[in-house]
C-alpha positions, 0 to 999 in steps of 0.5 A: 039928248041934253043940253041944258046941262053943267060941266063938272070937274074938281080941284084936282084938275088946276084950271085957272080961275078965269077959265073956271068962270068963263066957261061955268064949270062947277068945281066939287072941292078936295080937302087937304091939311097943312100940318094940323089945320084942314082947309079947302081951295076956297077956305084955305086963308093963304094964296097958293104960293105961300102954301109952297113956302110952308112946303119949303119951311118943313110943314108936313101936307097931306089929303084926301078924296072927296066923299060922297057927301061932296058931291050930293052937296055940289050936285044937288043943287044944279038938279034942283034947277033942272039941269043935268050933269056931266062930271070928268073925274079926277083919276080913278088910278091915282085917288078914290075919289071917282067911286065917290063920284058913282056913290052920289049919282046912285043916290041923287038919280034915285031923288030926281029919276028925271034928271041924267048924270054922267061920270067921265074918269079922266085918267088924267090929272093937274092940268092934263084933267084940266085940259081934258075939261077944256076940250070939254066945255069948247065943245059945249060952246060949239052947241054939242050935247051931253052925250056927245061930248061925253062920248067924245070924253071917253073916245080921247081921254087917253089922247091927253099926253101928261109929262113933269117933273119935280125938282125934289124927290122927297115929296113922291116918296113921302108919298110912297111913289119912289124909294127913300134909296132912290130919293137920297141918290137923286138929292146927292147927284142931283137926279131929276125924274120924268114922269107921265101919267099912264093909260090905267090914270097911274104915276110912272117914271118914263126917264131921269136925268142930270140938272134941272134944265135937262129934266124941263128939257126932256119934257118937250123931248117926250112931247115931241114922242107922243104928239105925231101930228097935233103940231099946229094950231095946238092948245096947251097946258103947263102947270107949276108948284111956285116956279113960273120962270121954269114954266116960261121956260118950257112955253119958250121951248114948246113956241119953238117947236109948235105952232100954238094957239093957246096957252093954258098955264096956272100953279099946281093947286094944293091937292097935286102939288101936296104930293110932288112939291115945290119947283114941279113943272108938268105939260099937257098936250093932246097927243096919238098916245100918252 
């Protein structure tokens, strides 16, 4: 049973740095593309709200899932030193890049046979995945091993409640996740889709409504439908693409209705906030059900 071991997880999961190194966690770091130009989170020369003001002023952005290269070289090293390695994955139902995770534990147990290695797919993404590696690294802290927190991983991943909203559709359906009909509509009548990450780690659209306060709204409506009991004491997370007076907004409504313990918040990095843009707010919660 190990316990000198690290946490892994990715830049898909949108912690915010200070709890990135209060708690050790390795980060394997996606590629994305503004325009032309190739960056990553740490060698992108420009702060992540600037990356939202190229969105706004046209700039096309894309990305793509790391490879297996990325992991041999963000694992190799934390082997070396004898430690072991548990690594939540960004979802399998929403990149590739989980499969990748697999191909470079294949071949990294086959250098160090000693060493152990576990994969965790989240299903989960932004700070839902983030908020799914907090639990994680908490019970770390409190003296559980791998295993048991791996267990404990696979056991209530899908107890992580994803709810957001964007507040311009033409992000999702340059990414193929609405129809150009549906996008023009919702430009013209100014239809806010809500959307939940599903049990398979898919994007689905649970409800769409009128306004922009409606759609923040109706975040914490489907909260209240999916927490059951977990309503005191709770920890929560809330995510943003560069519009921090909407997510104050939902803290505000959630500090309402719940009795909170902790609030984790910080901007939708560039690999999530590539494909749902500016002004997209989401709300993380842990939930009887997604």
């Amino acid at each position: 049973m190990s316990k000198n071991y690290v946490i892994f997880s990715d830049s898909g999961c949108d912690l915010p740095e200070e709890v990135i190194k209060q708690y050790k966690i390795g980060i394997v770091n996606f590629s994305f593309k503004v325009d032309e130009d190739s960056y990553n989170e740490k060698t992108a020369p420009f702060p992540i709200n600037e990356f939202y003001n190229k969105m706004r002023a046209g700039s096309l952005t894309s990305t793509s899932q790391a490879t297996p290269e990325q992991f041999l070289e963000a694992f190799d090293e934390v082997l070396a030193e004898g430690k072991d390695i548990l690594y939540i994955a960004f979802s399998s139902g929403l990149s590739g890049t989980y499969n990748s995770s697999l191909i470079a534990r294949d071949t990294l147990l086959e250098k160090y046979p000693e060493r152990k290695i576990i994969v965790v797919d989240s299903l989960a993404a932004s700070m839902g995945q983030g908020l799914f590696v907090y639990f994680a690294v908490s019970l770390k802290e409190e003296g559980n091993t791998m295993e048991e927190v791996a267990e404990w991983c696979e056991n209530n991943k899908l107890k992580i409640g994803h709810m957001f909203t964007v507040d311009d559709l033409v992000y999702l359906y340059r990414g193929g996740r609405v129809s150009r009909a549906t996008q023009i509509a919702g430009s013209i009548l100014g239809i806010k889709p809500v959307l939940h990450v599903d049990d398979e780690g898919h994007l689905i659209a649970v409800g769409k409504v009128r306004g922009r306060k409606q759609a923040l709204t109706a975040l914490v409506d489907g909260m209240a439908e999916r927490i059951g009991s977990h309503t005191e004491n709770i920890t929560v997370g809330i995510s943003h693409g560069d519009c921090y007076d909407d997510l104050k907004f939902v803290m505000d409504l959630v500090s309402k209705k719940y009795k909170v313990k902790k609030f984790i918040t910080s901007y939708i990095g560039p690999i999530i906030g590539a494909h749902s843009g500016p002004g997209t707010v989401a709300l993380f919660f842990y939930a009887d059900k997604r």
